[in-house]
C-alpha positions as a LaTeX table, in Angstrom:
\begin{tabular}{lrrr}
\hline
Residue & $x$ (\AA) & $y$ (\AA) & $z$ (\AA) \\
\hline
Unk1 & $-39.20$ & $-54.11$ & 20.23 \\
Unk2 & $-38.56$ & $-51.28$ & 17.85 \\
Unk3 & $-36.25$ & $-48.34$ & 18.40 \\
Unk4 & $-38.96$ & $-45.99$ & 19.02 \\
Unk5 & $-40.45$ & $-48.20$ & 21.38 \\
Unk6 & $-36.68$ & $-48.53$ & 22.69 \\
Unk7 & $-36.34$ & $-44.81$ & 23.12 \\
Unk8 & $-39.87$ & $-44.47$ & 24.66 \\
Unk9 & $-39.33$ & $-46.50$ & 27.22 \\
Unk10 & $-35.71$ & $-44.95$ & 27.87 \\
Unk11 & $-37.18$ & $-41.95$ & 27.72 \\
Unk12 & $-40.00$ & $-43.00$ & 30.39 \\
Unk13 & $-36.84$ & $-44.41$ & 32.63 \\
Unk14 & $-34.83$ & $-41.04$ & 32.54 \\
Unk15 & $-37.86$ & $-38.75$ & 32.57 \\
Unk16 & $-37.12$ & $-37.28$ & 29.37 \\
Unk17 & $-40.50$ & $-35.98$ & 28.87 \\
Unk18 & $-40.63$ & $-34.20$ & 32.17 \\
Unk19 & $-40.85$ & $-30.54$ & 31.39 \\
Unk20 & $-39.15$ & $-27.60$ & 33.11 \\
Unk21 & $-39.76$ & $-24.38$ & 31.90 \\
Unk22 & $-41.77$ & $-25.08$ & 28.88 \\
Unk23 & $-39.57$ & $-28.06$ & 27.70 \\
Unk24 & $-38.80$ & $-31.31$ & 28.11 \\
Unk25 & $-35.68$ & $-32.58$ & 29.69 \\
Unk26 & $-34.60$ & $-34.04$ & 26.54 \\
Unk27 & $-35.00$ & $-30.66$ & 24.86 \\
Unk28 & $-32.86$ & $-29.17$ & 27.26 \\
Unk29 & $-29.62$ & $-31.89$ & 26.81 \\
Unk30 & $-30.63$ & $-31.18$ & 23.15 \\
Unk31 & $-29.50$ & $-27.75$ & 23.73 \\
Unk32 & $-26.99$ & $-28.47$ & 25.51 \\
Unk33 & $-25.54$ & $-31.14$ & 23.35 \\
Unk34 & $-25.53$ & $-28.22$ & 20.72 \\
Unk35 & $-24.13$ & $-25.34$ & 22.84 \\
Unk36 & $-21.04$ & $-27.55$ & 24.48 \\
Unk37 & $-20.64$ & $-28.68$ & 20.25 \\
Unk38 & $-20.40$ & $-25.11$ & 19.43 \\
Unk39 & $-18.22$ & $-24.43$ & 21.62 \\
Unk40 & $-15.65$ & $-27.29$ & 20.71 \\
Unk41 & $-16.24$ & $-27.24$ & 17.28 \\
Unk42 & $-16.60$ & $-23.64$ & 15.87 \\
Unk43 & $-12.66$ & $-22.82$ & 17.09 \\
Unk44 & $-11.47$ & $-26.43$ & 15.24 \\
Unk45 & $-13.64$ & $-25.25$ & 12.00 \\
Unk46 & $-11.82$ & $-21.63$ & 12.64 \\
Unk47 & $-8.91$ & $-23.04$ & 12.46 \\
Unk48 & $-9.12$ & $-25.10$ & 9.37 \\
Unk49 & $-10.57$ & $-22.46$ & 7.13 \\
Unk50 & $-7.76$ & $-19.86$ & 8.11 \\
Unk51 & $-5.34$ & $-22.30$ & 7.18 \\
Unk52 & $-7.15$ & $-23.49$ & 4.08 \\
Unk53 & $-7.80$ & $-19.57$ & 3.07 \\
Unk54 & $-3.97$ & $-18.73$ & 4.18 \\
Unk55 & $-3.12$ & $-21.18$ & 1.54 \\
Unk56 & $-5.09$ & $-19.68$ & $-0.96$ \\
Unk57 & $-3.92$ & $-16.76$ & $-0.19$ \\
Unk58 & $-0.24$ & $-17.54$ & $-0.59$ \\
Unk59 & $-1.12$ & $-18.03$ & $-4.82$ \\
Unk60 & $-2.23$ & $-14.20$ & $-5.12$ \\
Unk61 & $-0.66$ & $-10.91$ & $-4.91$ \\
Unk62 & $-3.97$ & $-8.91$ & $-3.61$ \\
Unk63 & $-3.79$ & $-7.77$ & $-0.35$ \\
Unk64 & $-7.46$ & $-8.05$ & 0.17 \\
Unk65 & $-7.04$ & $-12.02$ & 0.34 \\
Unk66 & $-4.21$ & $-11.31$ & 3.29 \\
Unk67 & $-6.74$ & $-8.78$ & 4.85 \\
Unk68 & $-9.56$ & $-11.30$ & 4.89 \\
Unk69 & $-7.50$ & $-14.13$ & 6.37 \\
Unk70 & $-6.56$ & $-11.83$ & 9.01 \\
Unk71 & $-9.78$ & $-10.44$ & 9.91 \\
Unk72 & $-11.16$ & $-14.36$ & 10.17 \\
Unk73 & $-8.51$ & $-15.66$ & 12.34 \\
Unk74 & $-9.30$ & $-12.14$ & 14.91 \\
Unk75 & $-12.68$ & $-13.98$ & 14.91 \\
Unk76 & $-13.14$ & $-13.85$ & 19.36 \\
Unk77 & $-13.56$ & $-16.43$ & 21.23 \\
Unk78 & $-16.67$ & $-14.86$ & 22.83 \\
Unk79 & $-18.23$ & $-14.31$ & 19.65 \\
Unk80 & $-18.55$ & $-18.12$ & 19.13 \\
Unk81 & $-19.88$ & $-18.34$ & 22.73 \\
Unk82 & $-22.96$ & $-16.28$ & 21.64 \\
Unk83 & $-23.16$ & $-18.04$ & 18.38 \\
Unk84 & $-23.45$ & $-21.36$ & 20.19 \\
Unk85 & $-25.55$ & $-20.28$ & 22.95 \\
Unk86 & $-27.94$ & $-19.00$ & 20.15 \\
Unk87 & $-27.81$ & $-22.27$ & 18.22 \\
Unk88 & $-28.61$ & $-23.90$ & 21.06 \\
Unk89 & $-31.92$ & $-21.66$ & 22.13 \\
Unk90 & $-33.18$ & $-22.74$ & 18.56 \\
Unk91 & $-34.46$ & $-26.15$ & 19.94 \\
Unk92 & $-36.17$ & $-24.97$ & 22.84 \\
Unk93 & $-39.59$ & $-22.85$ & 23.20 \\
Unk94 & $-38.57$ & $-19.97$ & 25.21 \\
Unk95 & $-40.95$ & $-17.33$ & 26.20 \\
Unk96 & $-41.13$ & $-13.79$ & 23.63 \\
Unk97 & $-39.38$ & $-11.49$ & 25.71 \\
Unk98 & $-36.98$ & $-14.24$ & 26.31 \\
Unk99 & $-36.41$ & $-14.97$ & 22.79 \\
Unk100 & $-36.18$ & $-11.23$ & 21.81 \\
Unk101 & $-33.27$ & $-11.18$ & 24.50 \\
Unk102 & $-31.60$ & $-13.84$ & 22.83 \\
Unk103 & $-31.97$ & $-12.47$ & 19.39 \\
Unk104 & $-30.47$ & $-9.12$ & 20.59 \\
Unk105 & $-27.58$ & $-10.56$ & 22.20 \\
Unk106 & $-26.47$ & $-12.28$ & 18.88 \\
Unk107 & $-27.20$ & $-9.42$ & 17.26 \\
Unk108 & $-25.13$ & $-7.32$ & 18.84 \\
Unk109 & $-22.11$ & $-9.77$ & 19.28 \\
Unk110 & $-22.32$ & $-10.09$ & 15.53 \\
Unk111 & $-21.99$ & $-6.39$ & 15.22 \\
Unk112 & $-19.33$ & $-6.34$ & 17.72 \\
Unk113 & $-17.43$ & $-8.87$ & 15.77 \\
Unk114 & $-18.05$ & $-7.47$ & 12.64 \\
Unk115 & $-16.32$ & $-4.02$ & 14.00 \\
Unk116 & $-13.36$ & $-6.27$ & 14.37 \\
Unk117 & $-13.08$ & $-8.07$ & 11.13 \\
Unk118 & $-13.66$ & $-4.69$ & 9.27 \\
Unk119 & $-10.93$ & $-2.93$ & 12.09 \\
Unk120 & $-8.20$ & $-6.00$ & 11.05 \\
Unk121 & $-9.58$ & $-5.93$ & 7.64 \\
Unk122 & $-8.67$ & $-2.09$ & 7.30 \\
Unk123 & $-5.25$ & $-2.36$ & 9.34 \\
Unk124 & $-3.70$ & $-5.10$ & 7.92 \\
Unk125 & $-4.30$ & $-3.84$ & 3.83 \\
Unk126 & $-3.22$ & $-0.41$ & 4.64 \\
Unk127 & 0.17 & $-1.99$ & 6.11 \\
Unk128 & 0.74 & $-4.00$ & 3.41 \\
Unk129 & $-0.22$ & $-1.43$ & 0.51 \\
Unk130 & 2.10 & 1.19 & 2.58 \\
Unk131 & 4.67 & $-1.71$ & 2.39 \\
Unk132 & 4.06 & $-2.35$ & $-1.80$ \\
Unk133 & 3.85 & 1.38 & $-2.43$ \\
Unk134 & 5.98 & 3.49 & $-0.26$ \\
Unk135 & 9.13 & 3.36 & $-2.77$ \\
Unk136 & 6.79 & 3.64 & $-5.43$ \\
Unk137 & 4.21 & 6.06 & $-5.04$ \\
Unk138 & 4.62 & 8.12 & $-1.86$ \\
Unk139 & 1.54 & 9.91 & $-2.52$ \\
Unk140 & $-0.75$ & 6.50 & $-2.38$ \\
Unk141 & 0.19 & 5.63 & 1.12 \\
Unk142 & $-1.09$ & 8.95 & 2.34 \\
Unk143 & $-4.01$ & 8.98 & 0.39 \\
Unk144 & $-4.84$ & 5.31 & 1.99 \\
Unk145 & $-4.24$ & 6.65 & 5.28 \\
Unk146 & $-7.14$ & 9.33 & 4.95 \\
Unk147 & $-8.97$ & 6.60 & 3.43 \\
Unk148 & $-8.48$ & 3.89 & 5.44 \\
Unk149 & $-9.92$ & 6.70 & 8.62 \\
Unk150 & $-12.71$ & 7.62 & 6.88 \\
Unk151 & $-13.66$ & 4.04 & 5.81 \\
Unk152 & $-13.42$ & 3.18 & 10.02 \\
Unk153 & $-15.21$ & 6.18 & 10.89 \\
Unk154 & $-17.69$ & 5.25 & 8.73 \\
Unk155 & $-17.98$ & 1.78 & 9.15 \\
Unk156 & $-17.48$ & 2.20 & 13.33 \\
Unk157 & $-21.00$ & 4.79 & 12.80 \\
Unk158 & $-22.99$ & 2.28 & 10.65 \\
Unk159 & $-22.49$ & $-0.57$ & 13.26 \\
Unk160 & $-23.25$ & 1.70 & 16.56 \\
Unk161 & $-26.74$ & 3.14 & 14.54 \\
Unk162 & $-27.63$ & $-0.54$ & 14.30 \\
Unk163 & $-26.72$ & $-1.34$ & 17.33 \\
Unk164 & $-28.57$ & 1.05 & 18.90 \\
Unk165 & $-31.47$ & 0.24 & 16.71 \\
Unk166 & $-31.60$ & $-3.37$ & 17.56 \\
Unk167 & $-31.70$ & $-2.56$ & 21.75 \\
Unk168 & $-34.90$ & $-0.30$ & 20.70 \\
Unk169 & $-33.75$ & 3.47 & 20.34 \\
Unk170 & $-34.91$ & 5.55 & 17.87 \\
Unk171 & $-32.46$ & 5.93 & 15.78 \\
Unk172 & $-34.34$ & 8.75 & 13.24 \\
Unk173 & $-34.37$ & 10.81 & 16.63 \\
Unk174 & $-31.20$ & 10.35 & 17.46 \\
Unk175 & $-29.62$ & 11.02 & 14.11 \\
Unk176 & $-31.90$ & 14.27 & 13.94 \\
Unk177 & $-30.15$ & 15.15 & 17.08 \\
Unk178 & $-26.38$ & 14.60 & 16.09 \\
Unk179 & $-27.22$ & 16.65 & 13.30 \\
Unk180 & $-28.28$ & 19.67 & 15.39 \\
Unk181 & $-25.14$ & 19.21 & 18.06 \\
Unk182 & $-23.08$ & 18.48 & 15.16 \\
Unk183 & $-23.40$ & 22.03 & 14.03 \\
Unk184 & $-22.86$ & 23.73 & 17.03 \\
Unk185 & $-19.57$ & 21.46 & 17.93 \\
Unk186 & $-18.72$ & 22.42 & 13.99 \\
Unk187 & $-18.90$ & 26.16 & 15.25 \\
Unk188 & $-17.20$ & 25.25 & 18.52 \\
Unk189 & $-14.19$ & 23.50 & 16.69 \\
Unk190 & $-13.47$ & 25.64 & 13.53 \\
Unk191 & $-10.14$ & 25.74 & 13.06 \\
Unk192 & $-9.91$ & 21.93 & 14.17 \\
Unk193 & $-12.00$ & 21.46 & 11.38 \\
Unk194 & $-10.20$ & 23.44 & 9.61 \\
Unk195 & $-7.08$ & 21.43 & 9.98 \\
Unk196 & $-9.18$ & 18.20 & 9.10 \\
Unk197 & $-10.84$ & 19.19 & 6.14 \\
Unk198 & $-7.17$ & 20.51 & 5.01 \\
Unk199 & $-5.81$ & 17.77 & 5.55 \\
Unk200 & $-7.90$ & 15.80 & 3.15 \\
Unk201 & $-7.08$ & 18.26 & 0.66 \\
Unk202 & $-3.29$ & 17.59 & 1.38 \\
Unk203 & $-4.19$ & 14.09 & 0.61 \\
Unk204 & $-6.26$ & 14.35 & $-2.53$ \\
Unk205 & $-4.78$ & 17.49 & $-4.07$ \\
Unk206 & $-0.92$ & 16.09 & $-3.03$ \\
Unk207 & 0.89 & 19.07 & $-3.66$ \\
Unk208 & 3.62 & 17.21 & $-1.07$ \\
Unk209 & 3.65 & 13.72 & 0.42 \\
Unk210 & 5.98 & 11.71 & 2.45 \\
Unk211 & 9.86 & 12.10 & 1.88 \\
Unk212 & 9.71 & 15.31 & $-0.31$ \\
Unk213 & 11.42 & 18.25 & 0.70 \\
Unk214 & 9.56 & 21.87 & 1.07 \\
Unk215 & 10.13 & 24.95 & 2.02 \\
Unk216 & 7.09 & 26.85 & 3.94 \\
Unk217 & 7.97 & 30.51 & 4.67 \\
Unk218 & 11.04 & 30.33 & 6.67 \\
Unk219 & 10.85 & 26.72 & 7.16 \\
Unk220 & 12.16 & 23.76 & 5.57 \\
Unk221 & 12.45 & 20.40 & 5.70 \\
Unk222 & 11.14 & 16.82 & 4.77 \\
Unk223 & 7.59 & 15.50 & 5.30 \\
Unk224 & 7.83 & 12.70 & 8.51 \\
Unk225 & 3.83 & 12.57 & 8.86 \\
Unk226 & 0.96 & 14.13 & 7.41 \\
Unk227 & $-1.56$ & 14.43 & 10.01 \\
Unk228 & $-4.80$ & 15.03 & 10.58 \\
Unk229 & $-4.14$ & 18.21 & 12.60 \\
Unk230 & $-0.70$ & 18.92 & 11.70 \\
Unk231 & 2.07 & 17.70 & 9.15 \\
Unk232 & 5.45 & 17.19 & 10.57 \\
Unk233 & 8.84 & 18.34 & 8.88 \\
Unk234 & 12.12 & 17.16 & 10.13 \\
Unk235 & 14.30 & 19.83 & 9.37 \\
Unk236 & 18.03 & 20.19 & 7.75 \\
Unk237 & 19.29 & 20.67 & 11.21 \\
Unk238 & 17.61 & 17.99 & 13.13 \\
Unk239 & 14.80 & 19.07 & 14.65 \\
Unk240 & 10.76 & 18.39 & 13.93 \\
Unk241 & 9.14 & 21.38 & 12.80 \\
Unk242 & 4.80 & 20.76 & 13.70 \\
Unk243 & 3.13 & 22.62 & 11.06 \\
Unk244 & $-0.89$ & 22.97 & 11.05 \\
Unk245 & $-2.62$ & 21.50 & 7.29 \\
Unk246 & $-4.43$ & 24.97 & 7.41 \\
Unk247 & $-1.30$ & 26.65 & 7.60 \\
Unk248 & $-0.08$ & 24.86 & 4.98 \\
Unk249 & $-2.66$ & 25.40 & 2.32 \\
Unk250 & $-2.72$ & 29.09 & 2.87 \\
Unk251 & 1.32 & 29.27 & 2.43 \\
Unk252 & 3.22 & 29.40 & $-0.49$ \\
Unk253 & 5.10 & 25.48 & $-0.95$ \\
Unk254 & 8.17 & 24.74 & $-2.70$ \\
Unk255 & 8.51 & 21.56 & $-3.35$ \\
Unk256 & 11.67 & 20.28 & $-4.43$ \\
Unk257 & 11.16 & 16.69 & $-4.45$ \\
Unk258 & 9.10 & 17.41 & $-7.64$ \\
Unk259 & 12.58 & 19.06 & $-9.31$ \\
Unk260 & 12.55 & 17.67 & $-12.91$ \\
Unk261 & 16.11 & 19.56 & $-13.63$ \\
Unk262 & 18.15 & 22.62 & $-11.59$ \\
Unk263 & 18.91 & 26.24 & $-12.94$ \\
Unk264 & 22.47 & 27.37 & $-12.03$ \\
Unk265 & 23.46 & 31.21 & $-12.74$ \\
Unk266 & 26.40 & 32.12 & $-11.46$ \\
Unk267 & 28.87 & 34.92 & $-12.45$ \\
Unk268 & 32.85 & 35.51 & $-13.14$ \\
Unk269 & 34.76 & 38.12 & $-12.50$ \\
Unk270 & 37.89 & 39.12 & $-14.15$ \\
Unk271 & 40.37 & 42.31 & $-13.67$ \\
Unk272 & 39.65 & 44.94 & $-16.53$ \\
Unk273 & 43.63 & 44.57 & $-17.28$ \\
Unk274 & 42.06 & 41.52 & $-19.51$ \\
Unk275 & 42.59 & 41.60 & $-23.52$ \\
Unk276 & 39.83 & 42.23 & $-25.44$ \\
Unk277 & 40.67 & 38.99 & $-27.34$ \\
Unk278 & 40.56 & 36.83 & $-24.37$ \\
Unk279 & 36.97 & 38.34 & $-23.23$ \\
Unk280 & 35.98 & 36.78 & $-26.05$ \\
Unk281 & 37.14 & 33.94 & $-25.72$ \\
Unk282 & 36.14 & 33.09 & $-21.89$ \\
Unk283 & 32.24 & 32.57 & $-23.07$ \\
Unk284 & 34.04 & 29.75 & $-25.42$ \\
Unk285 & 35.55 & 28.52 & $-22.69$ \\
Unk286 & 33.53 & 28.01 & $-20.02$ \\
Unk287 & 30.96 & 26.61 & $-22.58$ \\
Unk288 & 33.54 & 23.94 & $-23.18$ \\
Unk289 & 34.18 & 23.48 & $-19.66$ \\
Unk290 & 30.60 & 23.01 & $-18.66$ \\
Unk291 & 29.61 & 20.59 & $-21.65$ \\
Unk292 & 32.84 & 18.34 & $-20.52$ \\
Unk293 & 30.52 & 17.41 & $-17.79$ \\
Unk294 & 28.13 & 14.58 & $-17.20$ \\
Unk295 & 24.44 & 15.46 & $-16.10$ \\
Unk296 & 24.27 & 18.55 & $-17.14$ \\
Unk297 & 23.25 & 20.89 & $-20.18$ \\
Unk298 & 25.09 & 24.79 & $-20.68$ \\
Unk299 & 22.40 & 26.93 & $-21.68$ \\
Unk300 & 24.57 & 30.65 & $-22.03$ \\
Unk301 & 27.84 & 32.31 & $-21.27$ \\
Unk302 & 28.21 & 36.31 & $-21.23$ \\
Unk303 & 30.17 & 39.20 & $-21.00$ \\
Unk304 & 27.65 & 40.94 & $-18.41$ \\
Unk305 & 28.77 & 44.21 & $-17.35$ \\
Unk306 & 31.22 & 46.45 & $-16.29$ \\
Unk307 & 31.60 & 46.55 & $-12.55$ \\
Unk308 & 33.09 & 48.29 & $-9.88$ \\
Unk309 & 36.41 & 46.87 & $-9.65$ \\
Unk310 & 35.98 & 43.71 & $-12.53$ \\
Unk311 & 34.56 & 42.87 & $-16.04$ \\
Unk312 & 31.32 & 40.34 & $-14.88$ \\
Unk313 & 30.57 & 37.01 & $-16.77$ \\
Unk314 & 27.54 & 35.59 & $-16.07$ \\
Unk315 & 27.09 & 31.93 & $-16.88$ \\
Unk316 & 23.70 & 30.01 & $-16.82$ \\
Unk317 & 23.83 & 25.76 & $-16.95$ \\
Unk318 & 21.15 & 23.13 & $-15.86$ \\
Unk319 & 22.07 & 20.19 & $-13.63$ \\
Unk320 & 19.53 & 17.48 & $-15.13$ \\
Unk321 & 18.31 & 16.00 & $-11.86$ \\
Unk322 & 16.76 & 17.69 & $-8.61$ \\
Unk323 & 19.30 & 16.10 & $-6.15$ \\
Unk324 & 21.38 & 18.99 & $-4.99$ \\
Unk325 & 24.19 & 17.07 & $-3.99$ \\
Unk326 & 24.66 & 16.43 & $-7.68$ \\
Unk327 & 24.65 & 19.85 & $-8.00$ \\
Unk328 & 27.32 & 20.71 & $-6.00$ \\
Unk329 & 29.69 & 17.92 & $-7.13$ \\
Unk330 & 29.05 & 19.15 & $-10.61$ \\
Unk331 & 29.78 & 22.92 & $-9.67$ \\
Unk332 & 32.72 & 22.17 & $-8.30$ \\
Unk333 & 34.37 & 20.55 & $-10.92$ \\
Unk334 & 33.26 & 23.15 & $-13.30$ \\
Unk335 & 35.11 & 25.87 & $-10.77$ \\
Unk336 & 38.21 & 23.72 & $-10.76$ \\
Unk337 & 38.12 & 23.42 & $-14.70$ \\
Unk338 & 37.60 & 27.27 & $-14.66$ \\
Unk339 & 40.38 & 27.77 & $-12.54$ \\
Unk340 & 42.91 & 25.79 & $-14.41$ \\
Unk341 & 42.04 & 27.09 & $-17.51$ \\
Unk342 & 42.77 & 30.90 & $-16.13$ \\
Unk343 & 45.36 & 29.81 & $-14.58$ \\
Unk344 & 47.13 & 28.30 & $-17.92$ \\
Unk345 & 45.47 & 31.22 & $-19.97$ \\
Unk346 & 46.90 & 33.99 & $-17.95$ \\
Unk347 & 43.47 & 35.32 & $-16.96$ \\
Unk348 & 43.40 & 37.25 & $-13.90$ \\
Unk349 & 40.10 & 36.91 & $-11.54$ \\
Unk350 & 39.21 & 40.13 & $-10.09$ \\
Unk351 & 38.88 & 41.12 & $-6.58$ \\
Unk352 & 37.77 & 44.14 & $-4.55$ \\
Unk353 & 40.15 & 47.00 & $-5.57$ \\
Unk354 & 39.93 & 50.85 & $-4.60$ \\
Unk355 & 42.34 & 53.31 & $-6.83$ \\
Unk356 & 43.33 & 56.64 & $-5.37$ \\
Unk357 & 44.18 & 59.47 & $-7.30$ \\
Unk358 & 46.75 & 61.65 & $-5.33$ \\
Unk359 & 46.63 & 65.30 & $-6.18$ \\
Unk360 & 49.86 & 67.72 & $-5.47$ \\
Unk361 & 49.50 & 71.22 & $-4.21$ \\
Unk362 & 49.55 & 73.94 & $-6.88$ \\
Unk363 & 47.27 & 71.29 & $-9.78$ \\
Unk364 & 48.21 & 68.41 & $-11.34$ \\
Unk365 & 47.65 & 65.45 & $-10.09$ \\
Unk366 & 50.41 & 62.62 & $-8.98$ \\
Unk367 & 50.79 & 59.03 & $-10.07$ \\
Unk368 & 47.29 & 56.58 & $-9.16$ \\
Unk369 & 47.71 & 54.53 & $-6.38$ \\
Unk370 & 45.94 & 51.44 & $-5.51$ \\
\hline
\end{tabular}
């Protein structure tokens, strides 16, 4: 006897070749030979190829690689359900409607999970770019940020049009439709908009990103967050200040992050009981004094003007870095040096000083007092 003879007459035995609903019994085990397969065998292939890709992975610095690993191993569990299920319908004659339900199930699962990949996909490259570039380049993580939202928005809207499409709704309509409620929620939510459409320009313009410190108006401090709404400063005392992006752009910003080198002016002050030689000689001086330092470069040193109660220097150096505490470690050397060298020079600094001229009865006048 021959194997198909063998498997006909099996087949006869078991009633294979009964049919129920349009196929045959063995159609149906068939099926679900395949779908109970699926099932076992589509996590187990999962979970090779993640590992297999993870090592790949491990050989490159991209972060795309890392994102696509990620996004396959968030492939669901239910996904592969559907996926099996489908496989298995393959074998058997179902009716049209039937198959068209089938179809549009898979469909949509495989839209579903393909919101997922692209969600994990999105998530895990902007965390590991913000990792790679936040010492670096401030300015790149918040121009992923608005990037990686727009690139979900837009993603998250292609998949729900063809979703839509798929279960039979006109999508041209409905498209047609947003449009027209689009503009009147536009109208409804200006200065949201507003705030959203300035805070893109925050992001591509980057007159400020993350960690630099501005001053807005009467407000200062260091950017925490830039939002989509708002940006958020913590302040020099503490506290958050919530500032809107519209705000923002129609302010003037100081940015002193950006602080390539620091102007100091500041001015002396001596008694006019001074010698004319040793005016002179305090431009010299202080030159000498400020050039002794490290990180900085004297620019000019002069007698100013006469005022009220002194003889006014005013010196101008630059501090060749933007941190201010810098700044204040090299002014106060410089004052110290200043002071010694008056001190051992016999320069007197002036202070306020009022003199009174006393006049006696009859004219003349007496002896000033101070």
């Amino acid at each position: 006897m021959t194997w198909q003879e063998y498997w006909a007459e099996w087949s006869r035995r078991l009633a294979l070749d009964r049919a129920f609903y349009g196929n045959s019994t063995q159609q149906w085990l068939i099926a679900l030979a395949i779908f109970i397969g699926g099932i076992i065998l589509f996590p187990i292939i999962q979970a090779i190829l993640v590992r297999r890709l993870a090592k790949l992975a491990e050989r490159w610095e991209s972060i795309w690689d890392d994102s696509a690993v990620e996004a396959f191993r968030n492939t669901r569990f239910w996904f592969l359900l559907v996926l099996a299920l489908y496989l298995g319908t393959l074998v058997l004659v179902l009716p049209v409607k039937v198959r068209d339900l089938v179809e549009a199930a898979a469909i949509l699962a495989l839209l579903a999970q393909a919101a997922v990949w692209g969600n994990v996909a999105i998530n895990v490259g902007l965390e590991k770019y913000s990792k790679r570039q936040r010492e670096k380049d401030p300015a790149a993580v918040t121009t992923m940020s608005a990037v990686s939202f727009i690139g979900k928005l837009a993603l998250f809207s292609v998949l729900l049009l063809l979703a839509l499409d798929n279960v039979g709704i006109d999508v041209t309509a409905l498209i047609a439709g947003l449009g027209i409620g689009g503009i009147a929620v536009a109208l409804a939510a200006q200065n949201i908009l507003g705030d959203l459409f300035a805070s893109l320009s925050i992001v591509l313009d980057k007159p400020f990103v993350l960690g630099d410190f501005i001053i807005v108006g009467d407000f200062l401090g260091s950017v925490e967050k830039i939002g989509l709404k708002t940006t958020r400063l913590r302040s020099l005392s503490g506290e958050q200040l919530v500032i809107s992006n519209n705000d923002l752009l129609q302010s003037r910003i100081r940015n002193y992050k950006r602080m390539v080198e620091r102007r100091i002016v500041f001015s002396l002050g001596v008694t006019y009981d001074t010698p004319r030689e040793m005016l002179s000689a305090i431009p010299g001086m202080v030159r000498e004094i400020i050039e002794a330092q490290s990180d900085v470069r004297f620019d000019r040193a002069h007698f100013k003007e006469f005022g009220a109660y002194s003889l006014n220097f005013e010196v101008v150096y630059y501090i060749l870095s933007g941190d201010f505490n810098l700044y204040m470690d090299r002014q106060q050397a410089i004052n110290l040096a200043i002071y010694d060298r008056f001190t051992e020079q016999q320069i007197e600094f002036a202070f306020p000083t009022q003199t009174l001229l006393l006049e006696k009865p009859g004219g003349g006048s007496g002896r000033p007092a101070d």
